[in-house]
DOFI-640361 format. One line per 4 residues: their letters; for each residue z, x, y of C-alpha. Coordinates in nm, 2 decimals. Each point is the difference from the previous one (the first is absolute). Layout:
N
A	Z/X/Y  ...
***
This chain:
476
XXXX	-5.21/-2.80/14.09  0.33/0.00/0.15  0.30/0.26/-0.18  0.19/-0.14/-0.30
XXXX	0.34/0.10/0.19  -0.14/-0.32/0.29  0.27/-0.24/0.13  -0.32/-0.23/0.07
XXXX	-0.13/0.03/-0.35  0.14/-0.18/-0.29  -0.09/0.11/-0.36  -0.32/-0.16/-0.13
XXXX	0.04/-0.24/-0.27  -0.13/0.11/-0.30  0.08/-0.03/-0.44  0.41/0.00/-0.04
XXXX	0.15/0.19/-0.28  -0.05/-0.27/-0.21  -0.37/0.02/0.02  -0.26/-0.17/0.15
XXXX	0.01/-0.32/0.27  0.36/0.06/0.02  0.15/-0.04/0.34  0.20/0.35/0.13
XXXX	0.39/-0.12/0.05  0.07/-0.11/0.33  0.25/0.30/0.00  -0.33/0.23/0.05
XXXX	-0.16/-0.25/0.24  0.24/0.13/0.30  -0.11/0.26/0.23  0.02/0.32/-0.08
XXXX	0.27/0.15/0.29  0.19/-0.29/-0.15  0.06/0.22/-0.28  0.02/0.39/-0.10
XXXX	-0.28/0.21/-0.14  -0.04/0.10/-0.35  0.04/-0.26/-0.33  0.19/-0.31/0.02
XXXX	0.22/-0.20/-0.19  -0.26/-0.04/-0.26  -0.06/0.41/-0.03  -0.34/-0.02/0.16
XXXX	-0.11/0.13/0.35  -0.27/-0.29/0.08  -0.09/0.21/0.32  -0.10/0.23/-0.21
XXXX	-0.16/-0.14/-0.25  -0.21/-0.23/0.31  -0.12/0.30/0.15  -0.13/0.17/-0.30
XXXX	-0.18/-0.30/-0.09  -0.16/0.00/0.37  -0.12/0.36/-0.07  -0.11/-0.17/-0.28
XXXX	0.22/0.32/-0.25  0.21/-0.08/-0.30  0.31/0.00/0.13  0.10/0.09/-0.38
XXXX	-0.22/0.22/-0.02  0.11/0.16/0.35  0.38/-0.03/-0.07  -0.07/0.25/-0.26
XXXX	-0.18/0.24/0.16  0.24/0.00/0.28  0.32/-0.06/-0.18  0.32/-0.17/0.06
XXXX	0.35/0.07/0.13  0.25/0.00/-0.26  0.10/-0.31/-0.09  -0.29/-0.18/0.17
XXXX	-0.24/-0.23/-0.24  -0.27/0.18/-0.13  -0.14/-0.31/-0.21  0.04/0.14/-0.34
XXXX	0.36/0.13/-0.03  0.37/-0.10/0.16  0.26/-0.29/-0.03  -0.20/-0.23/-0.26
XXXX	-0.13/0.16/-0.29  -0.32/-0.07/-0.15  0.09/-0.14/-0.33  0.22/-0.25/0.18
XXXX	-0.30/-0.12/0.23  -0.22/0.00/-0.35  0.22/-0.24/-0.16  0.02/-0.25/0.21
XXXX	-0.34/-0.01/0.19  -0.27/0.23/-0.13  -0.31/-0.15/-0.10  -0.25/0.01/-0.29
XXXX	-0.26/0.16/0.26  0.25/0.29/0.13  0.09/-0.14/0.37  0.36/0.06/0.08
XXXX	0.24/-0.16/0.15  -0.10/0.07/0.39  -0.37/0.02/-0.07  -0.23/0.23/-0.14
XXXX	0.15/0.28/-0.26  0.05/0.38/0.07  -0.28/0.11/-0.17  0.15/0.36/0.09
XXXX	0.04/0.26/-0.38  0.35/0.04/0.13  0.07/-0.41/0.00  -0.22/-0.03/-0.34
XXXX	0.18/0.29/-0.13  0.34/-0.19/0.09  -0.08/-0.33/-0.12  -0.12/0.16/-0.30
XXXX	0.32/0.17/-0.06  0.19/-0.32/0.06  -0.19/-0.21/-0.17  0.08/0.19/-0.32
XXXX	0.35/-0.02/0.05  -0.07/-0.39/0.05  -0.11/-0.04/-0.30  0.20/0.21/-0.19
XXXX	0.28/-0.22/0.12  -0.18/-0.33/-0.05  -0.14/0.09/-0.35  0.37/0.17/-0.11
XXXX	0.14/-0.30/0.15  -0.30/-0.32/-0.16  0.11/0.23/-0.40  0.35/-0.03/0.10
XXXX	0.03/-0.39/0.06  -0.33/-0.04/-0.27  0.25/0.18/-0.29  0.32/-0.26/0.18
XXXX	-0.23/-0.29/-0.08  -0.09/0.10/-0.31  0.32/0.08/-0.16  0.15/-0.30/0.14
XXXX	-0.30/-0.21/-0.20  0.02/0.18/-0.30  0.40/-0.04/0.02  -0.05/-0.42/0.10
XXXX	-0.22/-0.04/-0.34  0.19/0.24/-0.22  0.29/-0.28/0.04  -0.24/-0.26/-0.01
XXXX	-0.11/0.07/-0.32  0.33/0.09/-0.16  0.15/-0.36/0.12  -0.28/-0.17/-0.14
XXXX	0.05/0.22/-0.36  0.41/-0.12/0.06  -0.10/-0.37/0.07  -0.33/-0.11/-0.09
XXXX	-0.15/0.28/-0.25  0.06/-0.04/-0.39  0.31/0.21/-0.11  -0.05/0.37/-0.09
XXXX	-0.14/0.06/-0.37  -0.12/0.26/-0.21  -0.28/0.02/-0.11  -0.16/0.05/-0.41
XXXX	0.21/-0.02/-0.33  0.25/0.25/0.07  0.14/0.31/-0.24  0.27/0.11/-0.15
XXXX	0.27/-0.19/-0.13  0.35/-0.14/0.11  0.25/-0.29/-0.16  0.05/-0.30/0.20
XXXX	0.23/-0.26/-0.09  -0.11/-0.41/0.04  0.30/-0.13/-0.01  0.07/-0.36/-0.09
XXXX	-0.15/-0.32/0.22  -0.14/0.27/0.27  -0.22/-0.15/0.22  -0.27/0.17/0.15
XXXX	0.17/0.18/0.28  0.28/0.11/-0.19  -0.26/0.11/-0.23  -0.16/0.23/0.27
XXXX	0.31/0.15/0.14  0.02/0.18/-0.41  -0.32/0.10/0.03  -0.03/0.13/0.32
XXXX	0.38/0.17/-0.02  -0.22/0.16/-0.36  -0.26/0.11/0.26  -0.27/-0.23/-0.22
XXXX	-0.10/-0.20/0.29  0.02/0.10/0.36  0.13/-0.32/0.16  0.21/-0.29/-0.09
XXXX	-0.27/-0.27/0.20  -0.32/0.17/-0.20  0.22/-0.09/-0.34  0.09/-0.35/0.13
XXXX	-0.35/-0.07/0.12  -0.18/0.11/-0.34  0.32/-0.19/-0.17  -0.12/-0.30/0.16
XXXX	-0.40/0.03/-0.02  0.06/0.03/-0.41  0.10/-0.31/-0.16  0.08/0.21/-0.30
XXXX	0.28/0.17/0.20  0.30/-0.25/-0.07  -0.06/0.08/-0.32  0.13/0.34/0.02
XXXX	0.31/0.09/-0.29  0.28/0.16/0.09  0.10/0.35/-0.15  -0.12/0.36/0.03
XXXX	-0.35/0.13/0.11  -0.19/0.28/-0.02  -0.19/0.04/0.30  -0.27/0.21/0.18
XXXX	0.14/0.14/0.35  -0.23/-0.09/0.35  -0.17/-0.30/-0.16  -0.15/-0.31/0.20
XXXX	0.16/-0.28/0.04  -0.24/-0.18/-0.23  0.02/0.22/-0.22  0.39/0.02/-0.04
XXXX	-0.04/-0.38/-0.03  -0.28/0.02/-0.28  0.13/0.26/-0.16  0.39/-0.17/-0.06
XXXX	-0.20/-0.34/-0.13  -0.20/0.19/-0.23  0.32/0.13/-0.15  0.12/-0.33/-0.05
XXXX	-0.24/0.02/-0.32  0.04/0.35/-0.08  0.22/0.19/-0.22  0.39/-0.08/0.11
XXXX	0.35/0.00/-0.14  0.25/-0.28/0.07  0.31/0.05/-0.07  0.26/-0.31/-0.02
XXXX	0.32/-0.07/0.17  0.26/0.08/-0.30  -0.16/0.24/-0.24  0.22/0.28/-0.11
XXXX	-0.15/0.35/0.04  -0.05/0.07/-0.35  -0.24/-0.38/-0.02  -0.16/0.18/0.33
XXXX	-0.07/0.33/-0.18  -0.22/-0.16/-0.30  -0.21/-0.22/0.32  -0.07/0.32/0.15
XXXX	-0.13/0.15/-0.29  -0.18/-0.29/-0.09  -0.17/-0.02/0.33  -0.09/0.36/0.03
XXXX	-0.08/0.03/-0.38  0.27/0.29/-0.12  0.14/0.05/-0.31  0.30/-0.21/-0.02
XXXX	0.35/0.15/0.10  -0.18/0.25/0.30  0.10/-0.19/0.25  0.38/-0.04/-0.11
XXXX	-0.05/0.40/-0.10  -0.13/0.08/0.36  0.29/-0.22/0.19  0.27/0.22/-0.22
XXXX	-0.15/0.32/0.09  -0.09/-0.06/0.32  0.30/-0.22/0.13  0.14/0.27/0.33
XXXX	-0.36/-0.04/0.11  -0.08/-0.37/0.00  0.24/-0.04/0.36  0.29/-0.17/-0.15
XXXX	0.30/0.01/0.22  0.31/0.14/-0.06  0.20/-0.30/-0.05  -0.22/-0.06/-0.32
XXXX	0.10/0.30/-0.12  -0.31/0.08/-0.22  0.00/-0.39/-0.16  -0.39/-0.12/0.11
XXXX	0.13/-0.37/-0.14  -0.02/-0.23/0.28  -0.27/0.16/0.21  -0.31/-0.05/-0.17
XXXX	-0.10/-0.23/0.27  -0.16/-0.30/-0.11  -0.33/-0.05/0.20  -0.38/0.05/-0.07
XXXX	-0.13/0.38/0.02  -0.39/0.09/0.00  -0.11/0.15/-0.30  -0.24/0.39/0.10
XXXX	-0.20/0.14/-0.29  0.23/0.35/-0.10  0.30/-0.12/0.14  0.26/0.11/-0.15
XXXX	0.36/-0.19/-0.11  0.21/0.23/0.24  -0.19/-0.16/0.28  0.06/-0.34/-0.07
XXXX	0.37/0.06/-0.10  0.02/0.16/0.37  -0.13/-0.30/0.18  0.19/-0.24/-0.17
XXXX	0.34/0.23/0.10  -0.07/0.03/0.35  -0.09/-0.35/0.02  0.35/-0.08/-0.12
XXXX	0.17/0.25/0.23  -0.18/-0.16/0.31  0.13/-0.30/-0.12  0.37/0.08/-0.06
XXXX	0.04/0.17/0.31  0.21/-0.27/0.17  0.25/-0.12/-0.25  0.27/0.20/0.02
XXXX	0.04/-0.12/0.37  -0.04/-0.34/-0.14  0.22/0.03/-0.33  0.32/-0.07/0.12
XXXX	-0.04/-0.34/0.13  0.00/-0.13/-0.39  0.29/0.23/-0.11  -0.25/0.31/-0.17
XXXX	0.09/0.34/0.10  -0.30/0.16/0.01  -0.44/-0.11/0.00  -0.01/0.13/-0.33
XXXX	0.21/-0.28/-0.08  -0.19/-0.21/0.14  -0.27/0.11/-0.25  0.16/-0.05/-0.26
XXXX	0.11/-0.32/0.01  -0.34/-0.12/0.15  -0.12/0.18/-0.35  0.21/-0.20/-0.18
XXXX	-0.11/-0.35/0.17  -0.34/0.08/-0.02  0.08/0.04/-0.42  0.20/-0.31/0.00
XXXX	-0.26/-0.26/0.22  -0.27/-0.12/-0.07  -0.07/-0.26/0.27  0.04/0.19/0.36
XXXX	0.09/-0.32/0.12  0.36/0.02/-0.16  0.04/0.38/0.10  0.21/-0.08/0.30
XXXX	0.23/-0.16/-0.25  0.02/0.20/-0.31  0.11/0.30/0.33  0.29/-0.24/0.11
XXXX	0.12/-0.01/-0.33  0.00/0.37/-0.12  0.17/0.07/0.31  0.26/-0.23/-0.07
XXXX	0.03/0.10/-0.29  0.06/0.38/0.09  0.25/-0.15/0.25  0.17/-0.17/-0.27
XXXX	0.32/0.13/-0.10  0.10/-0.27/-0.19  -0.21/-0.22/-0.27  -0.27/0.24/-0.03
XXXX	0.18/0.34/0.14  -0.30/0.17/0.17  -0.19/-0.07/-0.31  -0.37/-0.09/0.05
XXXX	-0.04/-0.08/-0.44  -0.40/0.06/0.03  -0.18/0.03/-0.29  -0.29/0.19/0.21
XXXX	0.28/0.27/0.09  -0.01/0.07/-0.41  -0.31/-0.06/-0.09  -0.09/0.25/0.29
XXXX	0.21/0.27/-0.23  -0.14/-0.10/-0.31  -0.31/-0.03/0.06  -0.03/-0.33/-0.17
XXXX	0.00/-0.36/0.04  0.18/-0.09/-0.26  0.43/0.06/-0.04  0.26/-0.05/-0.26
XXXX	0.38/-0.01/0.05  0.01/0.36/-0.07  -0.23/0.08/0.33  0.20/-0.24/0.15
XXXX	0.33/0.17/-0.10  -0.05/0.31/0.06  0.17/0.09/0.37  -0.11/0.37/-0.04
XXXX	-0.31/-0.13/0.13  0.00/0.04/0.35  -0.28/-0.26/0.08  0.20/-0.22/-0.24
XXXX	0.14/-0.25/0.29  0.18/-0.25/-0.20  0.24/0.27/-0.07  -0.05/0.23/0.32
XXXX	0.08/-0.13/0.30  -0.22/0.04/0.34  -0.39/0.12/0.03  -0.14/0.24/-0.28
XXXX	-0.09/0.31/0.08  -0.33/-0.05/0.10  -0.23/-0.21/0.06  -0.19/-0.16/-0.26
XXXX	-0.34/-0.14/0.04  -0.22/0.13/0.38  0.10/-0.32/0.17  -0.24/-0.14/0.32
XXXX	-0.02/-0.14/0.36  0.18/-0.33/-0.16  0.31/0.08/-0.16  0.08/0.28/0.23
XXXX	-0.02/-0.28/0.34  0.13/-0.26/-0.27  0.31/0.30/-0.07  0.10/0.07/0.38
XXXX	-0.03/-0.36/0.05  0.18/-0.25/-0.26  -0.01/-0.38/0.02  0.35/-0.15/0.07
XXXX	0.17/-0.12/-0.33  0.32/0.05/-0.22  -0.24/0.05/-0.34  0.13/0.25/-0.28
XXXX	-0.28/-0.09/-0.32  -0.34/0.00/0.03  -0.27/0.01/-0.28  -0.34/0.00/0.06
XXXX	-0.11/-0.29/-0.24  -0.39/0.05/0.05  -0.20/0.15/0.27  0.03/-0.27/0.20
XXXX	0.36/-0.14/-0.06  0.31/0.19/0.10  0.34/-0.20/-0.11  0.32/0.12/0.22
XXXX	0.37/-0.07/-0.09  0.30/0.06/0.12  0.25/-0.09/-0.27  -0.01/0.14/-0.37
XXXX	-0.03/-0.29/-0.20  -0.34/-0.10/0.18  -0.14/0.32/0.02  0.04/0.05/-0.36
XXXX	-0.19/-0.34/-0.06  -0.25/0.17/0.19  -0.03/0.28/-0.20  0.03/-0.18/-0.36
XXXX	-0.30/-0.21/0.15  -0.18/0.31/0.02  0.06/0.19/-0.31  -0.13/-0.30/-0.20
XXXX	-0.30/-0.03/0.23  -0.09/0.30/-0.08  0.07/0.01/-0.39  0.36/0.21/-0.02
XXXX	0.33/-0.04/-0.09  0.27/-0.09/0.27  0.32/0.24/0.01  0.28/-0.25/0.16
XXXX	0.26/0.30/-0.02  -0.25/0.21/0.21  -0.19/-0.30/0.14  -0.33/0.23/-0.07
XXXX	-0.29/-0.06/-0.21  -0.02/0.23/-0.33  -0.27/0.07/-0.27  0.31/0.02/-0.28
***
C-alpha cells in the first residue's frame, strides 16, 4: 500500500465525526502535500488515524500508548470539555459526540467527577426555581382567597353566645346598621355586615326598643340579634321624657324591688361618683336620662343611676357651642329651660312654640320683665301640684318665676330628644301666654286680656277657682 504522506494518494473515505455514512468535508478530500502534517482545523490528524486503521490498530488505543505533544488532541481531554459535549449530544447508549466513548478509567473517572458537579448544579438549580414557583403560587392564592373573603365571602363573625358582660346603648329609631356600629364599638359583634345581615334575616329585628343592654362580649351575629329581641319581653325599665329624679327614684325601686327610698338614699350618697359634670355642681336633676335600660338580676341602683348620667352627658356635649344662637349663656341653660318645656307640653307638636315664647319672654324687658310666670317652676319647689296665693307670693322662692325673673336654678324635670331640638330650634312667632289646655291642645296669646281668657277656661275645666289678680288657678 502506498505511504500515508503520498501526493498520489488521497485519504480513503470512511465514517465522519458525525458517525456513520457521513461524507468526510471536502476540506480533507485535497491531497495531502496540499496541506501540513499533524491535526487539522477540526483537531484530528486523519493521516493518522487512516493508517492505524490500515494496520488495522486503535488509533485511540495507540495514541495512548504513544502519547501526544502538548497541546495536541489526545481524544479525551483539551479545548471542549466533556460535560459540554454531554449536554448537548450524548446519547442514552454512551456514544459521544465524534463516535465511540473513551472507555479509558481516566475518562470514566472524569466524566464521573463532572457529572456530579452537573448535577449538583442542575438539582441546586431545579429546588431553586421549584421553591420560586411555589412561593409565587402560594403568594397568587393567598390573595385570591382574601379578595374573595373582602368581596364575595359572608362578613367576619364570631362564633357561640359570647361571655361577659358590657352596656350598649339602642338609641332611638336605630336601624340596623347603626345598630351594629354600638355593638361592634362594645366588642359584642365582630362586624357591622354580620349585624346587618342577621338584622335583616330576623323579622323580629325591627322590633328592637331603644335603651340600655346588657350584653355578652364575642357573640354571633344571630345571636346579638336574638338575644336584643328576646329582651324586648324581658325585664326592663322605661323611663319617660319629664319625670323629675325623685318620680325616677320610686320606678327604680319598683323595678328592681328595693325598699322604697334606696334608690334616692343611694343617689345622695353616692352623687361625686355617678359622672355628673362640673357645671351641675352635685344637682343629678336633669340628667336622669329618659330612655329604656335592661333590667340584670343583682343589679344594683348605682348602676342604673350611672347609665342614665352618662347618657345625658353624651348628650349635652354640644350645647354650649350651640347656646348662644338663642341668647343662653351656657348648655346648662339649655337644660333647663328644655326641662321646663318638657313640664309645661304636653303635645310635642306645640314644643317649637311653647320655646319661642319662653324665649321671648326672658327677652322681655317690658310687659313680662324676663319673667317666665310658670306654675311647673313652683310646683317643681314644692313638690306639689297644687298652689295658693301664698306659694305664689312668696319671691324667696327661687323657682318661684312669677316673681323671679330669668331661668330657675335648675332644671326641673330630665327633659328628651324633643324639647331639647324643639329648645335650640323655636318656631317663628311674637307669642308671650301659653297654657296647655289638654294633652292635645296648646292655646298661645300674645296680649293679656286673651291669655287670661285662656287660663279662666282652664281653671273651670278642671274644677278650681280663677285668680283674675294673679290670672292663676287656686284651691282657696
Amino acid at each position: 500500500m502506498p505511504h500515508q504522506g503520498s501526493p498520489q494518494q488521497q485519504l480513503p473515505q470512511q465514517d465522519a465525526p458525525g458517525g456513520p455514512g457521513r461524507a468526510v468535508p471536502a476540506e480533507q478530500k485535497q491531497p495531502a502535500a496540499a496541506r501540513p502534517a499533524g491535526p487539522g482545523p477540526d483537531g484530528i490528524d486523519w493521516e493518522a488515524e487512516a493508517a492505524a486503521l490500515e494496520a488495522g490498530a486503535d488509533p485511540v488505543g495507540a495514541g495512548e500508548e504513544a502519547g501526544h505533544a502538548e497541546g495536541e488532541w489526545d481524544g479525551h481531554e483539551g479545548e471542549y470539555a466533556e460535560d459540554e459535549y454531554r449536554g448537548d449530544g450524548a446519547d442514552e447508549d454512551g456514544d459521544g459526540f465524534l463516535g465511540e466513548e473513551d472507555q479509558s478509567r481516566e475518562a470514566k473517572k472524569k466524566r464521573k467527577e463532572n457529572g456530579k458537579k452537573s448535577g449538583r448544579r442542575n438539582g441546586g438549580a431545579c429546588l431553586l426555581v421549584a421553591l420560586v414557583l411555589l412561593g409565587a403560587m402560594g403568594g397568587a392564592g393567598w390573595w385570591g382567597y382574601g379578595f374573595y373573603k373582602d368581596h364575595f365571602g359572608p362578613p367576619p363573625d364570631f362564633a357561640g353566645p359570647g361571655t361577659g358582660s358590657v352596656k350598649v346603648e339602642i338609641k332611638q329609631g336605630a336601624a340596623g346598621s347603626q345598630m351594629g356600629l354600638a355593638l361592634k364599638q362594645a366588642g359584642v359583634v365582630k362586624s357591622v355586615d354580620a349585624f346587618s345581615k342577621a338584622c335583616d334575616k330576623n323579622v323580629k329585628c325591627s322590633t328592637i326598643q331603644p335603651g340600655t343592654y346588657s350584653m355578652p362580649t364575642e357573640m354571633s351575629a344571630d345571636g346579638a340579634v336574638q338575644f336584643l329581641v328576646d329582651a324586648n319581653g324581658g325585664e326592663k325599665l322605661i323611663v319617660q321624657e319629664g319625670l323629675t329624679a325623685a318620680a325616677t327614684y320610686v320606678k327604680i325601686d319598683d323595678k328592681l324591688q328595693l325598699p322604697k327610698g334606696t334608690t334616692a338614699a343611694v343617689a345622695k350618697e353616692q352623687v361625686a361618683t355617678l359622672g355628673l359634670p362640673p357645671y351641675a355642681n352635685g344637682n343629678i336633676e336633669g340628667f336622669l336620662w329618659p330612655t329604656r335600660y335592661s333590667i340584670t338580676e343583682g343589679m344594683k341602683p348605682e348602676e342604673l343611676l350611672k347609665q342614665m348620667v352618662k347618657n345625658a352627658v353624651d348628650r349635652y356635649a354640644s350645647l354650649d357651642a350651640e347656646a348662644s344662637k338663642i341668647g343662653l349663656k351656657t348648655g346648662y341653660e339649655v337644660v333647663i329651660e328644655a326641662s321646663i318645656l318638657q313640664a309645661e307640653g304636653n303635645n310635642p307638636e306645640d314644643f317649637a312654640k311653647m320655646a319661642r315664647t319662653i324665649q321671648n319672654r326672658l327677652a322681655d324687658k317690658g310687659k313680662v320683665n324676663g319673667k317666665l310666670g310658670m306654675d311647673t317652676t313652683l310646683q317643681y319647689a314644692l313638690g306639689r301640684k297644687t298652689l295658693d296665693k301664698k306659694d305664689i307670693n312668696d319671691a324667696s322662692n327661687k323657682y318661684n318665676t312669677y316673681y323671679n325673673a330669668g331661668l330657675p336654678p335648675t332644671p326641673i324635670s330630665n327633659p328628651g330628644d324633643a324639647a331639647l331640638k324643639a329648645t335650640l330650634n323655636p318656631a317663628d312667632g311674637k307669642w308671650l301666654y301659653f297654657i296647655a289646655m289638654s294633652p292635645t291642645k296648646t292655646l298661645f296669646a300674645d296680649t293679656d286680656a286673651e291669655h287670661a281668657k285662656n287660663v279662666e277656661s282652664y281653671c273651670l275645666a278642671a274644677g278650681q277657682k280663677f285668680d283674675a289678680a294673679s290670672v292663676h288657678c287656686t284651691t282657696k
